[in-house]
N, CA, C and O atoms as a DFTB+ gen file, in Angstrom:
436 C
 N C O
     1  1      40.774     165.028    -139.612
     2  2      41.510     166.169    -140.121
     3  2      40.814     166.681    -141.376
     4  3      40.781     165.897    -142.325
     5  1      40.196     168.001    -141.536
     6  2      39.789     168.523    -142.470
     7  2      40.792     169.339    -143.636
     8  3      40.823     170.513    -143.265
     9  1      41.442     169.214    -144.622
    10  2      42.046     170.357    -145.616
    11  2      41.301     170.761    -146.341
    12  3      40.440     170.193    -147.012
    13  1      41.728     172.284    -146.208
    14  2      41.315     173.238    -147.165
    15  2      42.234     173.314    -148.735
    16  3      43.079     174.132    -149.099
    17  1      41.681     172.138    -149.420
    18  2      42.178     172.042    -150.330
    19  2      41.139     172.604    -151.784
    20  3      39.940     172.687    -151.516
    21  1      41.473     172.908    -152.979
    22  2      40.310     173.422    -153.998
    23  2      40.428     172.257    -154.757
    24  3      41.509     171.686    -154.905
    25  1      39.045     171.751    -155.402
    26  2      39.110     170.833    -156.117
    27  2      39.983     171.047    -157.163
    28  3      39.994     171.970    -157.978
    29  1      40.875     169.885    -157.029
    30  2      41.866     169.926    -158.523
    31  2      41.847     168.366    -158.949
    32  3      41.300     167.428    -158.368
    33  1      42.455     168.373    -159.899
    34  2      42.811     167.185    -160.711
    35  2      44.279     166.353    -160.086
    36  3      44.489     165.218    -159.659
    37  1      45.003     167.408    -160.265
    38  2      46.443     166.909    -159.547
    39  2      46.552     167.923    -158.226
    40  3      45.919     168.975    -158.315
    41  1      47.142     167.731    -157.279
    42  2      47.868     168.554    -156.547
    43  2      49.636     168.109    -156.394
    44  3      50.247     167.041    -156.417
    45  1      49.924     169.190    -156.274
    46  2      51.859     168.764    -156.184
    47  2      52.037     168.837    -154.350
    48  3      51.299     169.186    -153.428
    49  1      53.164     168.404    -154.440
    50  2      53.529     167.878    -153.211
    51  2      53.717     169.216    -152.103
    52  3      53.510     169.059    -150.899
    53  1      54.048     170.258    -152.566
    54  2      54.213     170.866    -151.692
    55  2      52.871     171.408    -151.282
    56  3      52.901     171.591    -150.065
    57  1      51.617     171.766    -151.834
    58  2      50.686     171.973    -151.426
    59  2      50.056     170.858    -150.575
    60  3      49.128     171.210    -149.847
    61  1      50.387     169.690    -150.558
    62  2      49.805     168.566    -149.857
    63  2      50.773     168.980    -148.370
    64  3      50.240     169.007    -147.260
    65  1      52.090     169.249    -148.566
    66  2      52.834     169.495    -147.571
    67  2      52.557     170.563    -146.724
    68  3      53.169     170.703    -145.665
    69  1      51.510     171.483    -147.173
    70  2      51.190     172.925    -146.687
    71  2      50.035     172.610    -146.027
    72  3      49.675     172.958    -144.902
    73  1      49.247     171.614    -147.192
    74  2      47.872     171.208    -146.015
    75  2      47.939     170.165    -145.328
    76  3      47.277     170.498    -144.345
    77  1      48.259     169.169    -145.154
    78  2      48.940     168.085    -143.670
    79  2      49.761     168.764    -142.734
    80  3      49.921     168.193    -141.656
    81  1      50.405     170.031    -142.937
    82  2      51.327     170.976    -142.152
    83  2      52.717     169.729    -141.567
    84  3      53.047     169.397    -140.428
    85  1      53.273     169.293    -142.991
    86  2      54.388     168.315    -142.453
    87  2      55.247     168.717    -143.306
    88  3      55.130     169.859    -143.750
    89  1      56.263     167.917    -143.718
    90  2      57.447     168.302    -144.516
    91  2      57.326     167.237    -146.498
    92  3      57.039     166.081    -146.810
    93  1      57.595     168.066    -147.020
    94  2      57.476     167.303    -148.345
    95  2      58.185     166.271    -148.241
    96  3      57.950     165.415    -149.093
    97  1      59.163     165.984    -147.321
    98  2      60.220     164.994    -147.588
    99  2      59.434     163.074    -146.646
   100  3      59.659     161.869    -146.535
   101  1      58.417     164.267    -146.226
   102  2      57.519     162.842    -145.315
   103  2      56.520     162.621    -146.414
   104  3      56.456     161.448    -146.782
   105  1      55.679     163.518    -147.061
   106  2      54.986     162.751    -147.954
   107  2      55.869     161.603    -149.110
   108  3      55.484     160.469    -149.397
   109  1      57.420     162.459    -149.753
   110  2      57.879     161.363    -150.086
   111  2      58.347     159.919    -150.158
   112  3      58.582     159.121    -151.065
   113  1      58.390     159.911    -148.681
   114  2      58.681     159.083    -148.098
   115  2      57.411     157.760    -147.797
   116  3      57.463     156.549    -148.011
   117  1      56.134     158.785    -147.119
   118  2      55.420     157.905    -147.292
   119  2      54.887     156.943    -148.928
   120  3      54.475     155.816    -149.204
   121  1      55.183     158.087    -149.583
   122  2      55.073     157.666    -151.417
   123  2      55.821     156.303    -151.187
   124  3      55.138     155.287    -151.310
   125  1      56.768     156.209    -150.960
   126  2      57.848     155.104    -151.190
   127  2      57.341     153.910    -149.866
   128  3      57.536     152.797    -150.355
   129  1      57.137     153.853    -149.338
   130  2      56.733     153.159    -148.250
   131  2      55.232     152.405    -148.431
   132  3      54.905     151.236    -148.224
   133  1      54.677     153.242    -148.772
   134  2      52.749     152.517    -148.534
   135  2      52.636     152.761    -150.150
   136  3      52.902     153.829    -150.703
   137  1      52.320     151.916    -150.611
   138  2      51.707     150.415    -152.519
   139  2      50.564     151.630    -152.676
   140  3      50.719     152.247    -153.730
   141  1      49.605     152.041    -151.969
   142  2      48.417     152.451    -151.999
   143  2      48.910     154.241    -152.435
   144  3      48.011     155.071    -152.571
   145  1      49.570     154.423    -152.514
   146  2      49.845     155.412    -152.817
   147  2      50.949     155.486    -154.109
   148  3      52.155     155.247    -154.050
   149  1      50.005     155.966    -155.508
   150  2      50.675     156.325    -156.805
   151  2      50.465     157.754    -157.899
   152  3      49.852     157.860    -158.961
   153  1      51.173     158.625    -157.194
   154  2      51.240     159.989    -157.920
   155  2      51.368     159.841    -159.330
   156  3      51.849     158.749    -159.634
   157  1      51.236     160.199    -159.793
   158  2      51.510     160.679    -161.166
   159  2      52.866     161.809    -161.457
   160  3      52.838     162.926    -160.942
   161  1      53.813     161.446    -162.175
   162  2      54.731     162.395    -162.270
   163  2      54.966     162.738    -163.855
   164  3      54.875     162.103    -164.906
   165  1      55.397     164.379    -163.392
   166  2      55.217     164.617    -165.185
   167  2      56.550     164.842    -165.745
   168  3      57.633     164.408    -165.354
   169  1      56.227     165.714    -166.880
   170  2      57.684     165.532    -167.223
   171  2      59.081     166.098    -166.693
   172  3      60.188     165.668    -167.019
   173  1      58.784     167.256    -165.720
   174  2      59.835     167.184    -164.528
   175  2      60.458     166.049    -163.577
   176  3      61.551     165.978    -163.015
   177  1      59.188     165.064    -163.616
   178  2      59.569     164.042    -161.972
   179  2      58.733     164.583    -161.321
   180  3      58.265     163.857    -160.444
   181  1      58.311     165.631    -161.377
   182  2      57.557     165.999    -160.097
   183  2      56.204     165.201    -159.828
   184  3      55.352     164.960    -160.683
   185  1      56.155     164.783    -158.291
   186  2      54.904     164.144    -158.272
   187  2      53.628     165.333    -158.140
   188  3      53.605     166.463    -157.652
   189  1      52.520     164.422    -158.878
   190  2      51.450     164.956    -158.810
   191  2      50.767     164.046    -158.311
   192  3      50.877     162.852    -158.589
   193  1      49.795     164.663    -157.319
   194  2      48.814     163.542    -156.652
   195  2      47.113     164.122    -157.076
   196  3      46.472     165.158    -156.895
   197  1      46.894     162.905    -157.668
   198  2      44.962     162.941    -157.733
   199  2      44.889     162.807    -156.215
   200  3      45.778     162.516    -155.414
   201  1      42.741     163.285    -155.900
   202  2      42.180     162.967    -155.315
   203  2      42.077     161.945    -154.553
   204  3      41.961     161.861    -153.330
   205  1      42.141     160.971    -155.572
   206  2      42.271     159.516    -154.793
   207  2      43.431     159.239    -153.758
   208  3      43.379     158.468    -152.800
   209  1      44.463     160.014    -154.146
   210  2      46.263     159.814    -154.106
   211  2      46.165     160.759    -152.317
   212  3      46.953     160.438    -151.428
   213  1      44.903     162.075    -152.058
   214  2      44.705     162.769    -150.968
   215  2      43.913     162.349    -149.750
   216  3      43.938     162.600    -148.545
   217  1      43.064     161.463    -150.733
   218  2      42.213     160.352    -149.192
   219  2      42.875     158.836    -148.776
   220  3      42.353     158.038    -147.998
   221  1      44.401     158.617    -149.637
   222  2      44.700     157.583    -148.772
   223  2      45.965     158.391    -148.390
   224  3      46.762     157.605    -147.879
   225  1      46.504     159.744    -148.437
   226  2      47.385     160.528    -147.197
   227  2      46.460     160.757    -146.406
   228  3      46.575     160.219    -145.305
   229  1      45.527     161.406    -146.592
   230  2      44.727     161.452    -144.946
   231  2      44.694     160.051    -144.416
   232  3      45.413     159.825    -143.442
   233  1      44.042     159.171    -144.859
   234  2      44.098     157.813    -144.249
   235  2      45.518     157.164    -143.499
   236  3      45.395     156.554    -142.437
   237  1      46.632     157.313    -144.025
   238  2      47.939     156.963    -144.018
   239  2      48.379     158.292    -142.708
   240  3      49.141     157.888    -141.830
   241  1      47.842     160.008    -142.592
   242  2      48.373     160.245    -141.646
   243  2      47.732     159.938    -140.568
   244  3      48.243     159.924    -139.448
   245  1      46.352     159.619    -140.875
   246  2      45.289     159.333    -139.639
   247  2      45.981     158.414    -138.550
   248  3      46.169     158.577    -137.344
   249  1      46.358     157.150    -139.627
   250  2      47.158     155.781    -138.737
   251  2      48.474     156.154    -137.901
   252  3      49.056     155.568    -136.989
   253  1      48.718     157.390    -138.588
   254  2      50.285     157.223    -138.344
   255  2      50.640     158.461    -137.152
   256  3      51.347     158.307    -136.156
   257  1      50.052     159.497    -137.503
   258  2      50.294     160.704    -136.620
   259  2      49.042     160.920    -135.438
   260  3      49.229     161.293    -134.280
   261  1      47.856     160.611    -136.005
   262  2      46.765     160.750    -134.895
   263  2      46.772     160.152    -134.299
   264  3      46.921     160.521    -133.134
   265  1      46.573     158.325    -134.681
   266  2      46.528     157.273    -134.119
   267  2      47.701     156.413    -133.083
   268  3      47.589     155.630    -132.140
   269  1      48.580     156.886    -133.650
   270  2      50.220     156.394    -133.305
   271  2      50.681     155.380    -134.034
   272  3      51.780     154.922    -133.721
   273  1      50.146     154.956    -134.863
   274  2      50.811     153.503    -135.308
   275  2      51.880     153.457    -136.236
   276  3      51.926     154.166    -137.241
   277  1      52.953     152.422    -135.826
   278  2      53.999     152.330    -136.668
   279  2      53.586     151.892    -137.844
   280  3      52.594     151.222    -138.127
   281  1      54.804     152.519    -138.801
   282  2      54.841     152.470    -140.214
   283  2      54.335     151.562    -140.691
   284  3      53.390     151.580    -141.480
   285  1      55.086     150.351    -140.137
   286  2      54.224     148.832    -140.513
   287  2      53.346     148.338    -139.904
   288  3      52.597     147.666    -140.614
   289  1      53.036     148.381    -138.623
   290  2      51.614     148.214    -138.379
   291  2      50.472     149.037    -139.588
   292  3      49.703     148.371    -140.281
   293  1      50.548     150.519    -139.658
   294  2      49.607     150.761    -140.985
   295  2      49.636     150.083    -142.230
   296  3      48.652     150.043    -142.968
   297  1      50.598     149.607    -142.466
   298  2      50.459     149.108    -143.419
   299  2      49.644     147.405    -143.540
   300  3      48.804     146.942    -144.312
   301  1      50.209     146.984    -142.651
   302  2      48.969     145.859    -142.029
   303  2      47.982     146.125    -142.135
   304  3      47.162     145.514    -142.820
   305  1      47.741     147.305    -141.358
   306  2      46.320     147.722    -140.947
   307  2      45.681     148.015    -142.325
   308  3      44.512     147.662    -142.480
   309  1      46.304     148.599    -143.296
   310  2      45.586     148.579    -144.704
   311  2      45.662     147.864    -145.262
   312  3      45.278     148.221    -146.376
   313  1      46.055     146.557    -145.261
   314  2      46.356     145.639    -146.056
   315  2      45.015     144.936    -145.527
   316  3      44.101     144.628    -146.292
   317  1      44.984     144.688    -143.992
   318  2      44.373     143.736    -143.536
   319  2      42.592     144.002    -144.149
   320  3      41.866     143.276    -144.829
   321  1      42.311     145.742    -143.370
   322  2      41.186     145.847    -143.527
   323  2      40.961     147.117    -144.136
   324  3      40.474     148.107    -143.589
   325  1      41.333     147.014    -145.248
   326  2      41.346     148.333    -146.005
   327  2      39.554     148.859    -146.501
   328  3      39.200     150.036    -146.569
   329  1      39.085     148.233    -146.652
   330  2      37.767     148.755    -147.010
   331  2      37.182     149.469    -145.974
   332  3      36.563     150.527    -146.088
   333  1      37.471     148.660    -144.661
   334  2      36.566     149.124    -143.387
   335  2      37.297     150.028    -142.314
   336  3      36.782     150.499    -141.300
   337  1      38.480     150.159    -142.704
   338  2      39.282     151.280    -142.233
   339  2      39.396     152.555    -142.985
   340  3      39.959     153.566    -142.565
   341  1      38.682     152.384    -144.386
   342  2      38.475     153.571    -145.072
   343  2      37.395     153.734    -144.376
   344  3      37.829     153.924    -143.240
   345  1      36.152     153.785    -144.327
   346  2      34.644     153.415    -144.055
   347  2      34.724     153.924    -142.839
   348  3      33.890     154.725    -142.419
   349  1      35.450     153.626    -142.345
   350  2      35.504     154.303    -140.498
   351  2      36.382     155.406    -140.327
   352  3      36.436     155.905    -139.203
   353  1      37.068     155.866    -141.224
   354  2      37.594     156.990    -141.522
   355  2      36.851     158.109    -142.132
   356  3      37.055     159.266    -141.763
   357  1      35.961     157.799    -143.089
   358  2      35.015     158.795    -144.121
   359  2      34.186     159.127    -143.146
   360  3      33.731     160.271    -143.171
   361  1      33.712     158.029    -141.837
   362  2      32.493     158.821    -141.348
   363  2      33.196     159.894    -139.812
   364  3      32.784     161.006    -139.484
   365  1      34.298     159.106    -139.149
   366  2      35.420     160.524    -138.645
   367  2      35.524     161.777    -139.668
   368  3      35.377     162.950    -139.322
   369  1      35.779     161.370    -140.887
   370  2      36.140     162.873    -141.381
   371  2      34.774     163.498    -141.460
   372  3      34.709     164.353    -140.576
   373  1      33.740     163.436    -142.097
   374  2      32.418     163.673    -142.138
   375  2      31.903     164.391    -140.273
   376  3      31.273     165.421    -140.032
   377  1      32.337     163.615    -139.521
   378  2      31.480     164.255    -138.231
   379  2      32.660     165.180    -137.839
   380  3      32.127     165.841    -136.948
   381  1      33.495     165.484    -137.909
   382  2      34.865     166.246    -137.910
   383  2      34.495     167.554    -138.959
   384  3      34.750     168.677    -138.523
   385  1      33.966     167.448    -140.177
   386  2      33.590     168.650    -140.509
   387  2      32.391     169.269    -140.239
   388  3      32.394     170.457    -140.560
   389  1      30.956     168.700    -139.562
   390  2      30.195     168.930    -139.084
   391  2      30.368     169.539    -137.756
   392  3      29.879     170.607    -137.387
   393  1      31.015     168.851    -137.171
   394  2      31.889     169.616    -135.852
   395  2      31.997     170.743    -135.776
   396  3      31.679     171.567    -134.918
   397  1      32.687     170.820    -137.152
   398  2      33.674     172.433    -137.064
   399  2      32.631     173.611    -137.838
   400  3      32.646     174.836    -137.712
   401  1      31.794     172.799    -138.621
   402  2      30.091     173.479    -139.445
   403  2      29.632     173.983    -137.825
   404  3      29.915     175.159    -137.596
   405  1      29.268     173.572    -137.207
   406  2      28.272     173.531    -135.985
   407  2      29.163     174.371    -135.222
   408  3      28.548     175.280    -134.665
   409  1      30.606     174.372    -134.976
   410  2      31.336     175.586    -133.939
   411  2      31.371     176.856    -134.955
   412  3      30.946     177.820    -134.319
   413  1      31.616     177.135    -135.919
   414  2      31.576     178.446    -136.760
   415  2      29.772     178.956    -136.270
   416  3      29.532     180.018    -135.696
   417  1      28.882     178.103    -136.594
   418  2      27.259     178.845    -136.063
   419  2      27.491     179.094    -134.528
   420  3      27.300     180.243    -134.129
   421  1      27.817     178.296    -133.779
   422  2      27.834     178.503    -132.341
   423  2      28.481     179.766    -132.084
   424  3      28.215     180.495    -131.128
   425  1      29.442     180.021    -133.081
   426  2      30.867     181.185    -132.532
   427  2      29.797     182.485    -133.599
   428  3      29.924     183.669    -133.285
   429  1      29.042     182.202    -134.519
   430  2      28.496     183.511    -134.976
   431  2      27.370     183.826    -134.203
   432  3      27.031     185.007    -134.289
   433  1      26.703     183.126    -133.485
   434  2      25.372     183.117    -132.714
   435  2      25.991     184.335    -131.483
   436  3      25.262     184.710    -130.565
């Protein structure tokens, strides 16, 4: 899954909710559910998520919505082999945007 997100420092939840195309109330949720995930909240409450906080939601929807796996199986699954389930994720996302690099030339050709 590629987002068209702009480099920021924080992003707030509803823009994360706009680019996963899910509901804010699932990123909250996943917040509360998966350790690996810690926003930053300011002085509203409102969460703010770093960078770091956007490649383990992609990772977390990868398991969960692409892949099928229950809640707690992902969480296993990151617990168990978190380095190499990132690692095999970075190079999916990587040939996933090359993909879509290579159909934009094909579709302007």
């Amino acid at each position: 899954m590629h987002l068209d997100l702009p480099e920021k420092r924080y992003y707030s939840i509803g823009e994360l909710a706009k680019a996963f195309d899910v509901n804010a109330s699932l990123i909250r949720f996943w917040d509360k559910e998966f350790d690996i995930l810690k926003p930053k909240k300011n002085a509203k409450g409102n969460r703010m998520f770093t960078p770091e906080d956007v490649k383990n939601l992609q990772l977390i929807y990868h398991l969960v919505k692409e892949r099928g796996f229950t809640l707690d199986g992902a969480k296993v699954h990151l617990k168990e082999g978190q380095k190499k389930t990132l690692d095999k994720f970075e190079v999916i996302s990587k040939l996933e945007a090359i993909k879509a690099q290579l159909t934009n030339i094909k579709n302007e050709l």
